[in-house]
LOSEMAR-938997 format. One record per atom (N, C-alpha, C): chain; atom name; x, y, z. Coordinates in nm, 2 decimals, padded with zeros to 4 digits. Layout:
% LOSEMAR-938997
{A; CA; {X; Y; Z}}
...
//
This chain:
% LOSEMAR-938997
{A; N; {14.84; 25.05; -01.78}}
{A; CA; {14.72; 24.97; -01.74}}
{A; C; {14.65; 24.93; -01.87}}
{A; N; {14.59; 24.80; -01.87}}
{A; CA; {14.53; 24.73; -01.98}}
{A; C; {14.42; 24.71; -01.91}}
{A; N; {14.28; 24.76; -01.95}}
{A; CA; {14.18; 24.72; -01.94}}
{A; C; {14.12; 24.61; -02.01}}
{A; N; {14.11; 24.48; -02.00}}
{A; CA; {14.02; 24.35; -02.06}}
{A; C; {13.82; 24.36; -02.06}}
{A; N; {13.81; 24.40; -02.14}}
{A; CA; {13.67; 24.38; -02.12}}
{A; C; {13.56; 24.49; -02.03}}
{A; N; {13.44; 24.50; -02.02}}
{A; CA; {13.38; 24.60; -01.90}}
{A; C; {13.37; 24.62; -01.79}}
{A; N; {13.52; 24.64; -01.75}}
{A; CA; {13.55; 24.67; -01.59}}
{A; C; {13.51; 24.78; -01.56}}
{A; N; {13.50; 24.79; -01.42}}
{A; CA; {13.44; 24.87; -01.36}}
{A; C; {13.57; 24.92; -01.24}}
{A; N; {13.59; 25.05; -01.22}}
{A; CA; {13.69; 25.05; -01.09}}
{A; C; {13.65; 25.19; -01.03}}
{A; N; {13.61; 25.09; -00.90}}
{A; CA; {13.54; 25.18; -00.78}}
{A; C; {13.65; 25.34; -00.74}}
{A; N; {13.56; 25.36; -00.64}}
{A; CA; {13.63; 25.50; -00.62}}
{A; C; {13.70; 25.48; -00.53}}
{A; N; {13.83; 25.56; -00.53}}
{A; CA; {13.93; 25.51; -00.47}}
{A; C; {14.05; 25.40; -00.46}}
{A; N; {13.99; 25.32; -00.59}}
{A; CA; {14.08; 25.24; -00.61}}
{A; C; {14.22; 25.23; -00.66}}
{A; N; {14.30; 25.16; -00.65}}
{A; CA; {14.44; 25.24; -00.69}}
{A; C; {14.50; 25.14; -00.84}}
{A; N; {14.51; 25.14; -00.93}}
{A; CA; {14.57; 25.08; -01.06}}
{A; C; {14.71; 25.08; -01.08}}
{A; N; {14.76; 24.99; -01.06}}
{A; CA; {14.94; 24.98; -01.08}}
{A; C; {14.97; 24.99; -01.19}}
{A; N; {15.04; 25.04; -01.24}}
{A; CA; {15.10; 25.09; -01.38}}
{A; C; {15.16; 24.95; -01.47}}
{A; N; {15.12; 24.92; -01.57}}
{A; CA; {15.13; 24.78; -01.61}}
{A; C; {15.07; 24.67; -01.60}}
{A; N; {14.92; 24.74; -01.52}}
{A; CA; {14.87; 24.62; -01.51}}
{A; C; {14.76; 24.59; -01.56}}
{A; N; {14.72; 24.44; -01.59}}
{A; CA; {14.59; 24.39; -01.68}}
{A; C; {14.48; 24.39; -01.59}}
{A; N; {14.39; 24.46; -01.59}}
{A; CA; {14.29; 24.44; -01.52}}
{A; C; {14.20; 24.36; -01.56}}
{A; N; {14.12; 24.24; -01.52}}
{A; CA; {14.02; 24.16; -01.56}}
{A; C; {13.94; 24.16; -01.50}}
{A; N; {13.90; 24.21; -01.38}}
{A; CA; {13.75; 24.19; -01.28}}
{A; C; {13.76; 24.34; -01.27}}
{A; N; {13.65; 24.36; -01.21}}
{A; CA; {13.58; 24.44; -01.16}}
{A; C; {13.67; 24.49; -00.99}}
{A; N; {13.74; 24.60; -00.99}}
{A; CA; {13.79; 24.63; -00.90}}
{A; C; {13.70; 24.74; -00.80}}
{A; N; {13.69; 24.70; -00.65}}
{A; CA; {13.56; 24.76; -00.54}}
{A; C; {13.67; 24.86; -00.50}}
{A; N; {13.53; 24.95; -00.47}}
{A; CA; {13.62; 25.07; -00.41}}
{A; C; {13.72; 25.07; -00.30}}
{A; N; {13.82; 25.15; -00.28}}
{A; CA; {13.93; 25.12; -00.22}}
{A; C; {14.07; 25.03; -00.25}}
{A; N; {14.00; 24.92; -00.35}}
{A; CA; {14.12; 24.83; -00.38}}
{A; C; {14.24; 24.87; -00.45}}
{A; N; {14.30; 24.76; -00.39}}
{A; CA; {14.49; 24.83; -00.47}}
{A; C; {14.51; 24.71; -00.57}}
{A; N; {14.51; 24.75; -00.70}}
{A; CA; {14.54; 24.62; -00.77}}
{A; C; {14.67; 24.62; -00.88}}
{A; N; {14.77; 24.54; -00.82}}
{A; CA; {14.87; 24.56; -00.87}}
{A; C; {15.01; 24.43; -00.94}}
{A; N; {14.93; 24.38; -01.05}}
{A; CA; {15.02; 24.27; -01.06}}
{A; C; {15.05; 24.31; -01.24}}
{A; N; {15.09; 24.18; -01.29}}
{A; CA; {15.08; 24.19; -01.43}}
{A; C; {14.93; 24.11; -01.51}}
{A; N; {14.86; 24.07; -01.46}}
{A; CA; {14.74; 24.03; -01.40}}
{A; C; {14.65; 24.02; -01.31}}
{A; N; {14.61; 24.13; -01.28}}
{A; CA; {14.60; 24.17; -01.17}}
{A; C; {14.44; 24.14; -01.17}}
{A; N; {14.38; 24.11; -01.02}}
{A; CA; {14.19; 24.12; -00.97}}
{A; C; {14.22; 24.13; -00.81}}
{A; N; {14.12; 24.18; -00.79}}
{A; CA; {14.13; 24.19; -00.64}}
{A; C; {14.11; 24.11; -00.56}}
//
């Protein structure tokens, strides 16, 4: 997982292995690309 900048990831949220996170992911979400936002 690559964090870009001051994200924030809610509780419960799930992070896919390899992925760029750029927004702010809300609790519960599954974020799972090679660029990934919910």
């Amino acid at each position: 997982m690559v964090v870009i900048g001051p994200i924030r990831v809610g509780e419960g949220a799930v992070i896919g292995a390899g992925s760029a996170v750029l927004r702010d992911a809300p609790p519960g979400a599954v974020v799972a690309q090679s660029r990934a936002h919910p």
